[in-house]
C-alpha positions as MATLAB code, in Angstrom:
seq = 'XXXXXXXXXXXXXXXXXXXXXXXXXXXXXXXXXXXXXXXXXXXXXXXXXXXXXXXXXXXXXXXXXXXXXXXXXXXXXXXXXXXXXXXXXXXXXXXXXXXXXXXXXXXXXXXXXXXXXXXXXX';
ca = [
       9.339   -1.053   18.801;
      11.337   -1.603   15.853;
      13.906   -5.078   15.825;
      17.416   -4.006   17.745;
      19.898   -4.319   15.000;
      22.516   -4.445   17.230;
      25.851   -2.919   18.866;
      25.157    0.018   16.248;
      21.573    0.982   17.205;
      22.489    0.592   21.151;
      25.046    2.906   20.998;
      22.872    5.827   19.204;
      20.426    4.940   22.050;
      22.875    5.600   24.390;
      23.821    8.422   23.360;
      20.875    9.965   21.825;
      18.932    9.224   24.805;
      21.012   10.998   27.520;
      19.876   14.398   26.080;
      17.574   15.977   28.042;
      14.053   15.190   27.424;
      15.426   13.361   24.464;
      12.893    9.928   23.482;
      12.947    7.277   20.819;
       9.956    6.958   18.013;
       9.500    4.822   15.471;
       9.291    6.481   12.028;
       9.750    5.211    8.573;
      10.388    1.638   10.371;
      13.586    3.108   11.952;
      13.975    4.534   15.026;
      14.003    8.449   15.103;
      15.360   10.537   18.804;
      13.408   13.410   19.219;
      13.100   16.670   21.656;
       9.633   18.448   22.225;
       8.142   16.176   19.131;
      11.309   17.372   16.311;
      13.430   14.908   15.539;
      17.159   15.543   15.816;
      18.888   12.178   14.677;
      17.328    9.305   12.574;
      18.511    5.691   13.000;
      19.131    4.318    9.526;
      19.796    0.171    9.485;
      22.156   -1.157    6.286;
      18.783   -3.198    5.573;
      16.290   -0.477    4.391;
      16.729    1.728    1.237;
      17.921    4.661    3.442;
      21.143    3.596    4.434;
      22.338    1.740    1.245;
      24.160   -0.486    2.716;
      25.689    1.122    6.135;
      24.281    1.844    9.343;
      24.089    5.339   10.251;
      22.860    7.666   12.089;
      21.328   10.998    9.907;
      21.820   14.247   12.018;
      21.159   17.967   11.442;
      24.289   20.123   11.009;
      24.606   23.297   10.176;
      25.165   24.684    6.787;
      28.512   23.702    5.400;
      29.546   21.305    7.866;
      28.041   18.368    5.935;
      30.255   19.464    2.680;
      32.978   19.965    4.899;
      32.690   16.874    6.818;
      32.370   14.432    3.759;
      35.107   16.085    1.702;
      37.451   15.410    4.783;
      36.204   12.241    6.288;
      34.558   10.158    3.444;
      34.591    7.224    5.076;
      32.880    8.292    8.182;
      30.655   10.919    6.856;
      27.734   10.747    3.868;
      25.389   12.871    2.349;
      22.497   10.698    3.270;
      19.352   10.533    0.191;
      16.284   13.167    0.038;
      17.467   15.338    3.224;
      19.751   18.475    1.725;
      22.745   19.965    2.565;
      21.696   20.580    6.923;
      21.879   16.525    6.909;
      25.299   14.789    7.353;
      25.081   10.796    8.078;
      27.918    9.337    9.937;
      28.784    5.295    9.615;
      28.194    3.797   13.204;
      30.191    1.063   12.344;
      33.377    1.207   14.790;
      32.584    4.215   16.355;
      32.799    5.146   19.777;
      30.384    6.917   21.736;
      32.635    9.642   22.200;
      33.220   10.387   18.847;
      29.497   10.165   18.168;
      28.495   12.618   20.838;
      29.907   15.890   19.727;
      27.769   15.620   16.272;
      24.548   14.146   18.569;
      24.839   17.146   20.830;
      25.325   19.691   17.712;
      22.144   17.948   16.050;
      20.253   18.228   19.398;
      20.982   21.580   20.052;
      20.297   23.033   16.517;
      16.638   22.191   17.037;
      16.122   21.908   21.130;
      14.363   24.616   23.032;
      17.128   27.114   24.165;
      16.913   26.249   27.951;
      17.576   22.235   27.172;
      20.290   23.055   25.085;
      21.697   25.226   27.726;
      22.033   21.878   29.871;
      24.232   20.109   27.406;
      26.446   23.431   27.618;
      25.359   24.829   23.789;
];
């Protein structure tokens, strides 16, 4: 498994992993959470290339909500390299697990099998 980098990766863990049938995989050399083998949020340390700097977590979002995200929360929210515009990364860096979870769960459920997403109430 890849190095824990800390207070940032634990809390995507935490929350990424109380989805249901939600599980951790290495990809890239960063942890990626996945549901039924597609992967719904990628773990991106400030160390490698991908997160320039800040460690994030990469999510899927649907279309618009990355523009609108960055425009109005810059500092929080990036448009993360090679992914388009259904990719918003958010700064883990003093965040909260309940301000992660609502963009987790959105991720999740935009790719989850209907029924799982039903249990997260999507």
């Amino acid at each position: 498994p890849p190095e824990d980098t800390g207070a940032e990766l634990e809390l995507a863990r935490i929350v990424c992993l109380s989805l249901p049938e939600a599980f951790e995989q290495e990809a890239w050399g960063e942890p990626t959470f996945r549901v039924k083998k597609k992967i719904f949020a990628m773990f991106a340390s400030a160390g490698n290339h991908h997160g320039a700097g800040t460690t994030s977590l990469w999510l899927n979002a649907p279309l618009g909500v990355q523009e609108h995200l960055v425009r109005s929360h810059g500092d929080r929210f990036f448009v993360p390299p090679y992914v388009g515009v259904r990719v918003v990364g958010v700064v883990l860096t003093g965040l909260t697990a309940d301000e992660l979870r609502p963009h987790v769960i959105e991720s999740y459920c935009m790719i989850a099998p209907k029924k799982l997403a039903l249990l997260v109430g999507a």
